[in-house]
C-alpha positions, 0 to 999 in steps of 0.5 A: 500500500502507498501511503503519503502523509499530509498536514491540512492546517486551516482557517476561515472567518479570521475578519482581518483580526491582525493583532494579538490580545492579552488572554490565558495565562499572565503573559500570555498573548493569543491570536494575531497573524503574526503568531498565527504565520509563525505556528504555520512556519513552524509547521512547514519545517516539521512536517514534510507534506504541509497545507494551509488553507482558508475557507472565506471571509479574510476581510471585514472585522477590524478598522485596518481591514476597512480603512485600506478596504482589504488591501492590507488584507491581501498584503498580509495574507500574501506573507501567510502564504497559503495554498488555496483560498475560497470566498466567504461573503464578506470578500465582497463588501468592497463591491465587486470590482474591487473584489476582483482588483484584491484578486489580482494582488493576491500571491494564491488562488482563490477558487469558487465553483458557483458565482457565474457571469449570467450572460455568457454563463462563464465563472467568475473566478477559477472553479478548481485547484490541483495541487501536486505534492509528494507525488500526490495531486489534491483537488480544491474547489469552493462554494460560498453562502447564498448570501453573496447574493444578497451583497452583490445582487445590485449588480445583475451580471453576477449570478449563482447556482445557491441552494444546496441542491444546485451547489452540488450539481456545481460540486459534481460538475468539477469532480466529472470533469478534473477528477481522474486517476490521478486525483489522490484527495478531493477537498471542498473548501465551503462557506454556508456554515455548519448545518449547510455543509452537512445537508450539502455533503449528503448531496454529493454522490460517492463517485465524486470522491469528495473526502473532506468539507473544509467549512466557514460563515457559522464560526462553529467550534467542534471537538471532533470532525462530523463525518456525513456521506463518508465526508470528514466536514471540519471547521476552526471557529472564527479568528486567528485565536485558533487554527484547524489541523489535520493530520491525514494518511491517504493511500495512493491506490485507493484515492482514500484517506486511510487514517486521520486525526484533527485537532484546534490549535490554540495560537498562543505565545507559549508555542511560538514567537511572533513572526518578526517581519509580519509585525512589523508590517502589520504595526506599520498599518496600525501606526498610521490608523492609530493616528488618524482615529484615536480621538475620544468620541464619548465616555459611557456609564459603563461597558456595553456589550454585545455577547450573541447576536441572536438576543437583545444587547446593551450595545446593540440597543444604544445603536438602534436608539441612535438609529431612531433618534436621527430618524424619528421612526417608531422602530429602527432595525439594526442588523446584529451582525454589522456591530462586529465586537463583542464589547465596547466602552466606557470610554469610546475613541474613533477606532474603537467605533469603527472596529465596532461598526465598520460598514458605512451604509445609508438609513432609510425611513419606510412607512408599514402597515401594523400587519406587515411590522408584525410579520416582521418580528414574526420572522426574524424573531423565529426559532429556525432564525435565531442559529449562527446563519441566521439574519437577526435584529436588534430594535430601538427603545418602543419596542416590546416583543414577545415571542414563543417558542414552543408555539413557534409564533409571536406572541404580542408586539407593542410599541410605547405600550400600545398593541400594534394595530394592524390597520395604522401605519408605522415608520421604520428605519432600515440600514441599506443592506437590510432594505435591499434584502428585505424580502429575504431578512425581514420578509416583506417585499420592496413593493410593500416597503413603498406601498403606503408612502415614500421613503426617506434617505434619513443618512447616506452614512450611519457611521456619521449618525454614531459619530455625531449622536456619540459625540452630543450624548456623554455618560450614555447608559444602555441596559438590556430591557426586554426589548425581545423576550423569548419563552 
């Protein structure tokens, strides 16, 4: 029997976390592409067949990633050095063509087997990778999360085949195609989170020959890989506070993996040294960050919060409050998963608002029937909802919803106090995103949004609205009030 053995590391939903942080032991420093590249380096020279892969969203996160708007990404990633890259959906907040330019800059490949030119039915990017090694060929290929298509779907010559049914089709298409005799391993570099790539490997026919699901967009932390369809589906949670390694035999004469042992790697000071040279480079983009954005905004009363963005948070309410204040709105929307920290305060500079909440998008102000807002909360406030792929909301201080589980439905909506009557008309404040996706995150439709009267631009950017509302409000106080209760 031929046997070769191979080391995968992998990462995915790093979202430009550059720097390490102060955690563990007293003196122990954690995450940050300078450990992460010299636990990779080490790696390389220990074992012989070394792999490093990133299935997705290496942009968008941090305030340097927004302010070179994921140049300094790439430049970064390019001293990483790895192998095979997939697209997650955050590589295309800068918009498609620029996408498209942090391509061309970037030292590896980047491959997806299902975003296409509509029009000529060509792929966007290359669909397929064959990497050669200990005289071994590794076929790569990805897929990405139907919501690309929500941040590109403006542009109408970009199109994809999403569910899970056509992604497969998409799979076996690069598998009938490149997969010979000569493909020893098939891996499939994913991003539509955890339950997806479990439903997508129960999809994909054996004759395929997909071996391993190397997943992303769910920030799922697992102790053990979960095996479907005899596919081995791993992912590393989110960060460069850990990296996936696996350790795999596989056997020449039947294309199989033969043995294996996966483990999540802690990146912690205590294994290695920071990479010298990839500091230095990444303290050069903080330096100049760091002086354009360190002046103090505000001081709150007291750290605020944002834990989870499936519940109501402090933080999550002090930016819906600001959203309704600049509107004059009866229920402003916040999109949970743009506020991107976990904490925040008490005092609050420039930097620390960006970090926070780096998209720069417009508010609008709709007018709804009582029915439709109900069928809003209905909607987003819904068990199936409230998972780690799921759209959910945070809402400003009128709000009282109550939601039961069990009964899978809303149980009462009141806004000051009152019941919502369906029949009156409400207002409401939506970031761009969201109205653009509305039919999909809030379910109702654009038609629906402008039925009863028009709408109105209240900002073209709602970092302006946190700067400005921040800046007039010190000593703010934010607490969980039962906004949205669950039982």
């Amino acid at each position: 029997m031929a046997t070769k053995k191979f080391t995968i590391l992998h990462s995915n939903d790093m979202h430009g976390d550059f720097l390490a942080e102060i955690g563990g032991k007293p003196g122990q420093t954690i995450g940050g592409l300078a450990l992460l590249s010299a636990y990779i380096n080490k790696v390389r020279t220990e074992e012989e067949n070394v792999l490093y892969v990133i299935s997705g969203d290496m942009v968008q996160g941090s305030l340097i990633d927004t302010e070179y708007k994921g140049i300094s990404t790439i430049e970064i990633m390019n001293f990483l050095a790895p192998d095979v890259v997939a697209l997650g959906n955050h590589e295309f907040d800068y918009g498609l063509p620029h996408l498209l330019f942090l391509e061309k800059m970037a030292n590896f490949p980047i491959v997806n087997a299902n975003l296409y030119v509509k029009n000529y039915h060509r792929r966007l990017m290359n669909p397929y990778k064959i990497i050669k090694k200990a005289g071994m060929d590794i076929l790569f290929t990805g897929i990405i999360t139907d919501k690309v298509i929500d941040s590109i779907s403006q542009d109408k010559l970009i199109g994809s085949f999403v569910s899970l049914e056509e992604a497969s089709s998409e799979v076996g298409k690069i598998c009938n195609a490149y997969k010979n005799d000569d493909i020893d391993l098939t891996i499939l570099l994913t991003h539509i989170g955890f339950d997806s790539d479990k439903q997508l490997a129960a999809l994909l026919k054996p004759e395929w020959g997909v071996d391993i699901i190397i997943g992303g967009h769910s920030h799922t932390v697992l102790e053990k890989p979960e095996i479907v369809n005899n596919i081995l589906i791993i992912q590393a949670g989110t960060s460069t506070n850990q990296v996936g390694r696996f350790d795999i035999i596989v056997d020449d004469d039947t294309n199989s993996i033969v043995e294996s042992k996966w483990q999540l790697i802690p990146i912690t000071s205590d294994i290695v040294a920071p990479d010298e040279a990839l500091l230095k480079f990444i303290e050069a983009f903080k330096t100049e960050v760091d002086t354009k954005y360190s002046a103090i905004l505000t001081k709150f009363s007291e750290k605020l919060t944002h834990p989870l963005r499936e519940i109501e948070t402090s933080l999550g309410n002090l930016f819906a409050d600001a959203f309704a204040d600049a509107a004059q709105c009866d229920v402003a929307f916040v999109g949970s998963g743009s506020i991107r920290i976990k904490e925040m305060g008490p005092v609050v500079t420039l930097n620390d608002l960006m970090s926070c909440f780096p998209y720069n998008d417009s508010l609008t102000r709709f007018t709804i029937t009582g029915l439709e807002l109900k069928n809003i909360f209905s909607h987003f406030m819904r068990v199936e909802n409230r998972n780690s792929e799921g759209e959910c909301y945070q809402v400003s201080s009128k709000v009282r919803a109550v939601y039961n589980d069990k009964a899978d439905k809303l149980e009462s909506l009141t806004i000051d106090n009152k019941p919502i009557d369906e029949q009156k008309n409400y207002t409401i404040c939506l970031q761009g995103y969201h109205a653009h996706n509305c039919q999909a995150y809030l379910n109702i439709s654009q038609s629906e949004l402008l039925a009863v009267a028009p709408s109105k631009v209240v900002s073209t950017s709602a970092q302006d609205i946190m700067i400005e509302y921040l800046r007039g409000h010190q000593n703010l106080i934010s607490k969980v009030e039962g906004r949205l209760n669950y039982h």
